[in-house]
PASEBA-1860 file (N, C-alpha, C; in nm, 3 decimals):
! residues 222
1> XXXXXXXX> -3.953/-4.362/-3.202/-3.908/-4.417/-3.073/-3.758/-4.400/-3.054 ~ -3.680/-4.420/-3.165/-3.580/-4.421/-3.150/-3.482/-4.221/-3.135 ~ -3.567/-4.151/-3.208/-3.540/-4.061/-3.160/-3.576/-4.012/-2.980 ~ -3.702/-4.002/-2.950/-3.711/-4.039/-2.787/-3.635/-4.061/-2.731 ~ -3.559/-4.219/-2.788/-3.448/-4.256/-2.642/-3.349/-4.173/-2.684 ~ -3.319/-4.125/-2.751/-3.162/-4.069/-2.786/-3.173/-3.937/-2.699 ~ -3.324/-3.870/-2.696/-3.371/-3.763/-2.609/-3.316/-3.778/-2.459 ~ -3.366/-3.859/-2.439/-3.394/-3.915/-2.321/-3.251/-3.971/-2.247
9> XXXXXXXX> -3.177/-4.034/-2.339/-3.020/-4.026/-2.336/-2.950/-3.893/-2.269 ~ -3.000/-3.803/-2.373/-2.880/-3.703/-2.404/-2.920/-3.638/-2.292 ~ -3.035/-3.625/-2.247/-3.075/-3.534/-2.102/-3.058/-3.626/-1.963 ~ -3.033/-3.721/-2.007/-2.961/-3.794/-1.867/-2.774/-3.772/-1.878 ~ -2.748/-3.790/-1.989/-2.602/-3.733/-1.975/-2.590/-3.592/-1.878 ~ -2.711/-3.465/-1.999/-2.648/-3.397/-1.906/-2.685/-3.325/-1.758 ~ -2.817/-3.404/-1.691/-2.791/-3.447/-1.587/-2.720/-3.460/-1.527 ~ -2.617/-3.601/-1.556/-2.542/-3.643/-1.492/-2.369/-3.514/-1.491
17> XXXXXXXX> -2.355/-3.445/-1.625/-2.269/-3.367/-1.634/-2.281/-3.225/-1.486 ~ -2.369/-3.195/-1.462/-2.381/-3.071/-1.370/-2.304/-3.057/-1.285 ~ -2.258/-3.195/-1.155/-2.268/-3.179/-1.049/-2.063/-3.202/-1.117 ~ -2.041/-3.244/-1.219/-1.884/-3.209/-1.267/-1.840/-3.098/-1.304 ~ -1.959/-2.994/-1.388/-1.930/-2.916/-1.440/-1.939/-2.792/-1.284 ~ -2.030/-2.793/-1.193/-2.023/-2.735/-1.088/-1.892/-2.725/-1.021 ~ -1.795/-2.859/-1.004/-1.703/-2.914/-0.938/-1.608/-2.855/-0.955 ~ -1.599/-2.818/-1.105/-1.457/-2.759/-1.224/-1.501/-2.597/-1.202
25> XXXXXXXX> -1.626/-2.580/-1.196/-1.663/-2.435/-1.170/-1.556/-2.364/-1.087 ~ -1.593/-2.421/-0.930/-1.602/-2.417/-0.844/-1.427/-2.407/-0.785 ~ -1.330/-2.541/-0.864/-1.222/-2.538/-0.851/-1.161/-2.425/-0.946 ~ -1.172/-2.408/-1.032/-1.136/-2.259/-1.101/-1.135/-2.154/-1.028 ~ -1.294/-2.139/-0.968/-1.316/-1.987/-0.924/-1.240/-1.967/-0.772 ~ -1.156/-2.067/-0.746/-1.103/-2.117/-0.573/-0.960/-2.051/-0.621 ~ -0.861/-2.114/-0.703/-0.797/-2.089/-0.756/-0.716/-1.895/-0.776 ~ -0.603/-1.926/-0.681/-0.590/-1.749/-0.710/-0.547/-1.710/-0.857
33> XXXXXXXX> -0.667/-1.626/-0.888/-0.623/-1.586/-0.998/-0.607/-1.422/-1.052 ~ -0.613/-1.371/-0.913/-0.557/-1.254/-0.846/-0.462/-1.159/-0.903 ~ -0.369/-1.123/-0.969/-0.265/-1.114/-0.977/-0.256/-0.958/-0.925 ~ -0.146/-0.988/-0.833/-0.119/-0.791/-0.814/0.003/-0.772/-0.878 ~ -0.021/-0.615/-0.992/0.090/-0.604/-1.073/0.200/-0.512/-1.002 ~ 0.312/-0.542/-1.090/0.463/-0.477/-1.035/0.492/-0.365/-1.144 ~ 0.438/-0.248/-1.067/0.425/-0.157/-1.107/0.595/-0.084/-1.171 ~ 0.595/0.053/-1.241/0.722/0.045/-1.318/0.808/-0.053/-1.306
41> XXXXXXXX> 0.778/-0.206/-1.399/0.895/-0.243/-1.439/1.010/-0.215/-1.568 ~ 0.950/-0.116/-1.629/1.015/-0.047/-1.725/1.093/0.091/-1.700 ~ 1.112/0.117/-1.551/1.169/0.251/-1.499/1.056/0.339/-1.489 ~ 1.067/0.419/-1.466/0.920/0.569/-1.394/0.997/0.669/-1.514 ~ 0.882/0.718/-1.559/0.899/0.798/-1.709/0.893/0.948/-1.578 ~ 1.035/1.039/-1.670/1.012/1.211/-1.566/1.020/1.315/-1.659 ~ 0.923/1.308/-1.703/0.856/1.404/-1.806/0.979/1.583/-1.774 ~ 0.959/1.606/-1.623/0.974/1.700/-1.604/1.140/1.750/-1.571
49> XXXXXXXX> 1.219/1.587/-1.581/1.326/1.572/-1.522/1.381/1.630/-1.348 ~ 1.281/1.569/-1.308/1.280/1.603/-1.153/1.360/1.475/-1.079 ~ 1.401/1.383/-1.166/1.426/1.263/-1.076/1.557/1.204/-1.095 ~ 1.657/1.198/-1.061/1.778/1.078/-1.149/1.778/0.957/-1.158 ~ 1.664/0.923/-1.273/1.698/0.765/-1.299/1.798/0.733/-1.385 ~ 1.853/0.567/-1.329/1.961/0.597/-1.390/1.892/0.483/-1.532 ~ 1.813/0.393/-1.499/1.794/0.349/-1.609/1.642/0.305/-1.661 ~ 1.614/0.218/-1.758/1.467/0.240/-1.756/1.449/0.042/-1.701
57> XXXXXXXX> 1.506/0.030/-1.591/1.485/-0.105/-1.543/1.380/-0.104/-1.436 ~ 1.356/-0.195/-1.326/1.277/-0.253/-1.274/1.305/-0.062/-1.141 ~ 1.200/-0.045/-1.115/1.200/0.075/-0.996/1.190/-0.011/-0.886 ~ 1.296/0.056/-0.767/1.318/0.014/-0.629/1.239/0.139/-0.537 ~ 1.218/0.104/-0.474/1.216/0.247/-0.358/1.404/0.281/-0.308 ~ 1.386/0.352/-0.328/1.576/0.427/-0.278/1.602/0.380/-0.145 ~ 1.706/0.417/-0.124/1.791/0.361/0.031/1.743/0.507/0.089 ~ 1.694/0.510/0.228/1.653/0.626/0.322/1.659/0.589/0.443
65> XXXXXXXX> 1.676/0.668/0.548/1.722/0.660/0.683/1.637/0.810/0.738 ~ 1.504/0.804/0.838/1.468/0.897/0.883/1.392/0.900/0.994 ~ 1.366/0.930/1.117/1.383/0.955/1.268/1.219/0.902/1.282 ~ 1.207/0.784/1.380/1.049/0.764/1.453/1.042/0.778/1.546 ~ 0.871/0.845/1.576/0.869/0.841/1.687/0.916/0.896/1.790 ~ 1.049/0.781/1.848/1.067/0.670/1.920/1.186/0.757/1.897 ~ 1.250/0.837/1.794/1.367/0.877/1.819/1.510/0.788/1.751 ~ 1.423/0.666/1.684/1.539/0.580/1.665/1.528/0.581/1.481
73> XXXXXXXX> 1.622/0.506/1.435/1.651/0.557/1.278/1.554/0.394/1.199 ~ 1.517/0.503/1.139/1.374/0.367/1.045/1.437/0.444/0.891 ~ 1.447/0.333/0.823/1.413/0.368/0.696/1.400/0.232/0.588 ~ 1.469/0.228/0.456/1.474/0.155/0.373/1.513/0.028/0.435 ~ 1.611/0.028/0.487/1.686/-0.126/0.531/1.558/-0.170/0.623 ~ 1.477/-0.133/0.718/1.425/-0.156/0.729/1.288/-0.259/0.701 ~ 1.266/-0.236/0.560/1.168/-0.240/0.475/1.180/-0.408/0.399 ~ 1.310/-0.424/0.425/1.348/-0.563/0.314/1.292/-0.687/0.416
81> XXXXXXXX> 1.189/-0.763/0.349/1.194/-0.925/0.354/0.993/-0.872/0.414 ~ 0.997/-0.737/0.430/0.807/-0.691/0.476/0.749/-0.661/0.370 ~ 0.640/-0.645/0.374/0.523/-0.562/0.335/0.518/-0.445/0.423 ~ 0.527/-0.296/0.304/0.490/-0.204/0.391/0.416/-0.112/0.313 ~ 0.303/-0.021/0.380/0.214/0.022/0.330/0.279/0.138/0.380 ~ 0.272/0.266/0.323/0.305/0.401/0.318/0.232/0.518/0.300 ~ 0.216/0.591/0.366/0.126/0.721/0.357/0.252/0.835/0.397 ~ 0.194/0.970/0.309/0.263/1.118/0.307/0.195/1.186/0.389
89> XXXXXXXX> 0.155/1.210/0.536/0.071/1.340/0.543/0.174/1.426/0.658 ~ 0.078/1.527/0.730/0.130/1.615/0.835/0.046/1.621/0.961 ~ 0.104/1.660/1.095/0.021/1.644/1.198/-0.088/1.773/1.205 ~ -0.083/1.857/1.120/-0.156/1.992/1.117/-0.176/2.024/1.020 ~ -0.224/1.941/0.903/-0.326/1.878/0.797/-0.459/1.924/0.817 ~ -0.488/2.046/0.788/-0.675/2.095/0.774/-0.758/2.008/0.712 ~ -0.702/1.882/0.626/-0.784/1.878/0.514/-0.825/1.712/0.525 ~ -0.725/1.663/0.494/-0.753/1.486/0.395/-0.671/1.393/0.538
97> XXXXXXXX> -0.606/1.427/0.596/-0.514/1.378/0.691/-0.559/1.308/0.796 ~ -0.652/1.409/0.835/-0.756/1.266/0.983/-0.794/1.192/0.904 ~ -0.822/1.199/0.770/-0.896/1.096/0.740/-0.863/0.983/0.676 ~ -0.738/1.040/0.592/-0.616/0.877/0.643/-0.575/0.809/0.743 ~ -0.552/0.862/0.850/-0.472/0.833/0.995/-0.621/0.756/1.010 ~ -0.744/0.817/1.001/-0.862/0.710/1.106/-0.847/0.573/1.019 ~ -0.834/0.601/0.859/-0.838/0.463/0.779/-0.728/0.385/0.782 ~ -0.591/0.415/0.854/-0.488/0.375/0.889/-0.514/0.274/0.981
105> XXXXXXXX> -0.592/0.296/1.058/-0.606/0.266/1.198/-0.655/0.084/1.146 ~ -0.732/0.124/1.044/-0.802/0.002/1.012/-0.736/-0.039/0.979 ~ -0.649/-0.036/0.894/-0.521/-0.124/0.850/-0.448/-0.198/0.912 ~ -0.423/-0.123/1.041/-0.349/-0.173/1.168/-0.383/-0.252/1.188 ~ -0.516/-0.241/1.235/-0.594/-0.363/1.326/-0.612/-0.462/1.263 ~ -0.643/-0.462/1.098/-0.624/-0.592/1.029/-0.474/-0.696/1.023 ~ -0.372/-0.651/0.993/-0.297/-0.637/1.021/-0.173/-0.640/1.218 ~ -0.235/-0.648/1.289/-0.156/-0.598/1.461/-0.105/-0.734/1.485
113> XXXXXXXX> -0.124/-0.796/1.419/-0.056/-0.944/1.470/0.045/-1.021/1.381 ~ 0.042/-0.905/1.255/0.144/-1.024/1.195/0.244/-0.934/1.142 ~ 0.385/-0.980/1.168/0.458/-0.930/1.217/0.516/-0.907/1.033 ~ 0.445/-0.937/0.932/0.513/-0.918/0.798/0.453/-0.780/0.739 ~ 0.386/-0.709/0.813/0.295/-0.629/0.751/0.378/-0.485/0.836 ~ 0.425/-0.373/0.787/0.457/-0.261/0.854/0.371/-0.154/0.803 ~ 0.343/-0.043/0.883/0.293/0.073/0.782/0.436/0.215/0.827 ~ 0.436/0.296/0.754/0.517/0.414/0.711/0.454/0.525/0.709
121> XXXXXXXX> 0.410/0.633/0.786/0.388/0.742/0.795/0.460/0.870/0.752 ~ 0.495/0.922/0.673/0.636/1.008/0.648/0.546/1.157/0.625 ~ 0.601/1.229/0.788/0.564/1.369/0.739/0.643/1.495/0.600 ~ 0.544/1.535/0.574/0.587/1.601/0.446/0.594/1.786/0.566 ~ 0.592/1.769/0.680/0.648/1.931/0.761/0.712/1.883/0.861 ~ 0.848/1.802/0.831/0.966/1.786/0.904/0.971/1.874/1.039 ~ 0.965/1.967/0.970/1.044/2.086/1.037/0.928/2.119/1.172 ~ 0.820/2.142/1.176/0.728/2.112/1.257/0.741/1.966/1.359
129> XXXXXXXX> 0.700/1.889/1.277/0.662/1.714/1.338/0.787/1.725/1.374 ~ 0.794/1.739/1.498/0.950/1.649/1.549/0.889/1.512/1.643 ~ 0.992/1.445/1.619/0.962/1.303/1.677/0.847/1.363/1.809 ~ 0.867/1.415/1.884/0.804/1.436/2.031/0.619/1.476/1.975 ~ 0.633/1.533/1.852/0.503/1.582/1.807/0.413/1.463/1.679 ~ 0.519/1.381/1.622/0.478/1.275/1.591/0.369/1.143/1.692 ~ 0.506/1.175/1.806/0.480/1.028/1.945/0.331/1.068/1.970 ~ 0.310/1.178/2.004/0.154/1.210/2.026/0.033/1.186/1.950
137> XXXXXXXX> 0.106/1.237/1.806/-0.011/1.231/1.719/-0.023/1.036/1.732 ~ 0.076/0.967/1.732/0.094/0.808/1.719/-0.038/0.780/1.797 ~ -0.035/0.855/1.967/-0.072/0.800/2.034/-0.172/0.843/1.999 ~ -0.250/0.923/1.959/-0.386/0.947/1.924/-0.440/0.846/1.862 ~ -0.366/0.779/1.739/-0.471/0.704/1.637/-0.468/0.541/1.684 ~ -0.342/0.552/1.835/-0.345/0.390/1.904/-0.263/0.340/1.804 ~ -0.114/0.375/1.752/-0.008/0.299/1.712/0.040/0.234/1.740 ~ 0.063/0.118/1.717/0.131/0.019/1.810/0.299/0.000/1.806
145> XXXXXXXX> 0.351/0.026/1.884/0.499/0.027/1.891/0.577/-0.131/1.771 ~ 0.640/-0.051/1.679/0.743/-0.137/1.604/0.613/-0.225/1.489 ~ 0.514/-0.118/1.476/0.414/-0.192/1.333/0.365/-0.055/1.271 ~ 0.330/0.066/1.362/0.335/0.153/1.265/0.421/0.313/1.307 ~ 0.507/0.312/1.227/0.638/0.411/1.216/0.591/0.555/1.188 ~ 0.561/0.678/1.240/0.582/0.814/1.182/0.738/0.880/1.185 ~ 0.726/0.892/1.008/0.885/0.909/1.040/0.875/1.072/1.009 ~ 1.003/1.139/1.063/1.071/1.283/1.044/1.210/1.279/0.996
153> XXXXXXXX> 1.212/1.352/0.835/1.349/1.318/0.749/1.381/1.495/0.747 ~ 1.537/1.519/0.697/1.554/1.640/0.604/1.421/1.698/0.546 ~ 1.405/1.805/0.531/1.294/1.841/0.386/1.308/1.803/0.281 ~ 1.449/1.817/0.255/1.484/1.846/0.060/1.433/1.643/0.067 ~ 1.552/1.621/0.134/1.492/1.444/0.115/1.378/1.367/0.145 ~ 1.244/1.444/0.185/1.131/1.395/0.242/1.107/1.448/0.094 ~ 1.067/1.529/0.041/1.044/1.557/-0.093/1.071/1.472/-0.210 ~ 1.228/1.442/-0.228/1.280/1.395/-0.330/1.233/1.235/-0.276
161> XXXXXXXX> 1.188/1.170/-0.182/1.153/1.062/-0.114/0.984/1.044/-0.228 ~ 0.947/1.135/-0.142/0.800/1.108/-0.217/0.767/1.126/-0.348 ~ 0.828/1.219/-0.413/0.834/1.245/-0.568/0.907/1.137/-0.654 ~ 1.010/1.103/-0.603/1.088/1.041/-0.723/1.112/0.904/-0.659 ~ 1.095/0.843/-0.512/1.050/0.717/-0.478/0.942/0.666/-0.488 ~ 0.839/0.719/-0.408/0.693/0.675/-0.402/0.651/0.728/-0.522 ~ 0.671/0.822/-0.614/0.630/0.839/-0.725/0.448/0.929/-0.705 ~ 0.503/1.009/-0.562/0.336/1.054/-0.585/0.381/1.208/-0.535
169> XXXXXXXX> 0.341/1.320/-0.600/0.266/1.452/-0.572/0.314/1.508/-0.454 ~ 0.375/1.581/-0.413/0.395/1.642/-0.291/0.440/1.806/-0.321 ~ 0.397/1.864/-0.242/0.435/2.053/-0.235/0.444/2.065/-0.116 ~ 0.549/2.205/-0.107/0.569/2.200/0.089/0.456/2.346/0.065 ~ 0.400/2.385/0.169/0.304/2.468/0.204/0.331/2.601/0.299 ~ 0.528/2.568/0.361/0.587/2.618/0.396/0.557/2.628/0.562 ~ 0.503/2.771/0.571/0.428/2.817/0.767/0.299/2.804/0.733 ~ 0.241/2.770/0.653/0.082/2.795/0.602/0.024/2.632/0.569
177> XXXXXXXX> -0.050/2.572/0.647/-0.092/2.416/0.635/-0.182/2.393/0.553 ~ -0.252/2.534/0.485/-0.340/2.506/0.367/-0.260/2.512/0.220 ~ -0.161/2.555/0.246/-0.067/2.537/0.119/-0.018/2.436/0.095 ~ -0.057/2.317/0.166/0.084/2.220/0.182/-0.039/2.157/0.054 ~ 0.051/2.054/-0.062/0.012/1.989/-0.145/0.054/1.817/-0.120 ~ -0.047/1.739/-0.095/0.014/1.560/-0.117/-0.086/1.473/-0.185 ~ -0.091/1.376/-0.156/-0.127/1.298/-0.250/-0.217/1.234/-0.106 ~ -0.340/1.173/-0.131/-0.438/1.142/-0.022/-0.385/0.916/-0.056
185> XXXXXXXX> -0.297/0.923/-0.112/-0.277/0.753/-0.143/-0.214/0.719/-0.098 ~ -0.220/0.549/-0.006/-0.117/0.446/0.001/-0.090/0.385/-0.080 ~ 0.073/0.348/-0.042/0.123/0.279/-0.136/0.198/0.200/-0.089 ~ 0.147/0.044/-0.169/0.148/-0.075/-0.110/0.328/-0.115/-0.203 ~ 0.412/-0.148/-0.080/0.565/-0.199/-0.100/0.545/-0.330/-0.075 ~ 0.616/-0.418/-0.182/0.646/-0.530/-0.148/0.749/-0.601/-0.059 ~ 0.795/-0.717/0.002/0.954/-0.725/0.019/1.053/-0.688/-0.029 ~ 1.064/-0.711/-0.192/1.167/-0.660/-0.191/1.204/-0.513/-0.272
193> XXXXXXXX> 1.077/-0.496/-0.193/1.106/-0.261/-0.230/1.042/-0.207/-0.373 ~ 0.936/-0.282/-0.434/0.875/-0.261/-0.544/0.751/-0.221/-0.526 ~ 0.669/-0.171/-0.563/0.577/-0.084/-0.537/0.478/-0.158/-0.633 ~ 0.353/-0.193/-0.560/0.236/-0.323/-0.654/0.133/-0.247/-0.635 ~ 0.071/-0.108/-0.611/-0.035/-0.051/-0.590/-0.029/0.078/-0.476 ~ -0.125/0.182/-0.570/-0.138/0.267/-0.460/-0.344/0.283/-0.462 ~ -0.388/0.307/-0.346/-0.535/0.328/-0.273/-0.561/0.458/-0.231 ~ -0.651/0.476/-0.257/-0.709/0.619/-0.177/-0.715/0.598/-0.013
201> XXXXXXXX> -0.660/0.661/0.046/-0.651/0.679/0.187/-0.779/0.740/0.237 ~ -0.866/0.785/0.154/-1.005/0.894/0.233/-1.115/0.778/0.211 ~ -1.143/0.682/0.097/-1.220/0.640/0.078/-1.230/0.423/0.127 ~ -1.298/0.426/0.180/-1.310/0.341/0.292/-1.313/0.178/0.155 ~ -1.373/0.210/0.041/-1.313/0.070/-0.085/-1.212/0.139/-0.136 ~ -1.126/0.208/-0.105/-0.980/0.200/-0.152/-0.922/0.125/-0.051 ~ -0.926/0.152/0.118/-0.844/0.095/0.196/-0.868/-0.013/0.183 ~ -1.037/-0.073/0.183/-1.110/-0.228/0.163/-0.988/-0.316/0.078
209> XXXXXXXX> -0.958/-0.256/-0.058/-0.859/-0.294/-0.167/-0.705/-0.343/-0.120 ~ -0.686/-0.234/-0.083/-0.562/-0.236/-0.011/-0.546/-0.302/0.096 ~ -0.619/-0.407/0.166/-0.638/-0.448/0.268/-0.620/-0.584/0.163 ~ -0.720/-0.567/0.132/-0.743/-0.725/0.037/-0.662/-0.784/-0.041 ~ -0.558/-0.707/-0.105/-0.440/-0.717/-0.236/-0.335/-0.720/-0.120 ~ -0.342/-0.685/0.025/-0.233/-0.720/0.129/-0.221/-0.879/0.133 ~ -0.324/-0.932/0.181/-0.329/-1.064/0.193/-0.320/-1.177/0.113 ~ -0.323/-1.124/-0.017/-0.305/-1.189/-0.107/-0.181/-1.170/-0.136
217> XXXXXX> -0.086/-1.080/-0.122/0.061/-1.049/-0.151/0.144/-1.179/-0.035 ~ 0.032/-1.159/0.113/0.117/-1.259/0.214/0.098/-1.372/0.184 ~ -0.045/-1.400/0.129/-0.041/-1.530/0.085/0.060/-1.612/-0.016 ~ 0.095/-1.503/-0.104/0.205/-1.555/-0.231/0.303/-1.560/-0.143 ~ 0.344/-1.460/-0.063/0.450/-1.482/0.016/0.489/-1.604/0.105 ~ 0.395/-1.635/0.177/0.355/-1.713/0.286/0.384/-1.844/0.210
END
């Protein structure tokens, strides 16, 4: 008998334990436990010595100044106290390029109302895209004035921009648009110019990601 009640005990305890242990579940799994990492904080390793770092500390995105649009000067200064998401392509892109710009679009629209979120377009065929050939392509994908920027820089510095700032892949392709080499990724900038992730721009759960690790960056922010 006396074993019985002790039965009978111990399964009313844990009964009674569930609807606590649910509770603690529940507050844990609520809990951000998220973390988006800060990518080179040990400096960007250059195997190939393509880059001048000067040390192996925390990586910034560089100071840059280069033409939107709009004709007016966007760059780095820009960028401080936002979130900005960044893409490399060209307006006469055979390949991967509509198909960032359409997944761009989505970004936007998640994004069109809050004024902490920018995106960065930076053509890698300057020399082509002039602002007037940018404004069009803008207007194609429904850009919204002062949230998403196509910028037109120098060459040599649209290059040394994407290689040794953004830290991604770029080749010029020259007069020939199947030659041109980039990288199909965004890359997600923090406020203050640190780089916490890059996404596949073609594939619709990379942008999903990048969408999702946005809001959670505003939320820490926020």
């Amino acid at each position: 008998m006396k074993m019985l009640r002790f039965i009978q005990v111990l399964v009313l305890v844990c009964v009674l334990m569930i609807p606590v242990l649910i509770i603690l579940f529940l507050r844990g799994f609520s809990s951000n436990q998220y973390d988006i990492p800060i990518l080179y904080q040990n400096g960007v390793e250059d195997p190939f010595e393509q880059c001048d770092y000067n040390d192996s500390s925390q990586h910034f995105i560089p100071d840059f100044t280069f033409t939107d649009q709009f004709g007016r000067s966007v760059g780095k200064e820009m960028m401080e106290g936002k979130i900005t998401i960044v893409d490399f392509f060209f307006t006469s892109c055979p390949s991967i390029c509509p198909i960032m710009s359409k997944e761009m679009e989505r970004v936007q629209d998640v994004f069109r109302n809050d004024d902490r979120v920018q995106i960065y377009s930076i053509s890698i065929d300057p020399e082509y895209d002039s602002p007037k050939v940018l404004a069009d392509y803008a207007d194609e994908h429904g850009a919204k004035k002062d949230k998403w920027f196509f910028l037109n820089g120098p060459v040599d510095e649209t290059y040394d921009l994407a290689r040794c700032g953004f830290i991604i892949p770029s080749v010029s392709g020259g007069a020939v648009p199947e030659n041109f080499v980039h990288s199909d990724k965004f890359v997600l900038v923090d406020e203050l110019g640190r780089i916490r992730g890059y996404y596949s721009g073609t594939k619709r759960e990379g942008v999903d990601q990048l969408i999702l690790e946005t809001k959670i960056l505003l939320h820490d922010k926020g």
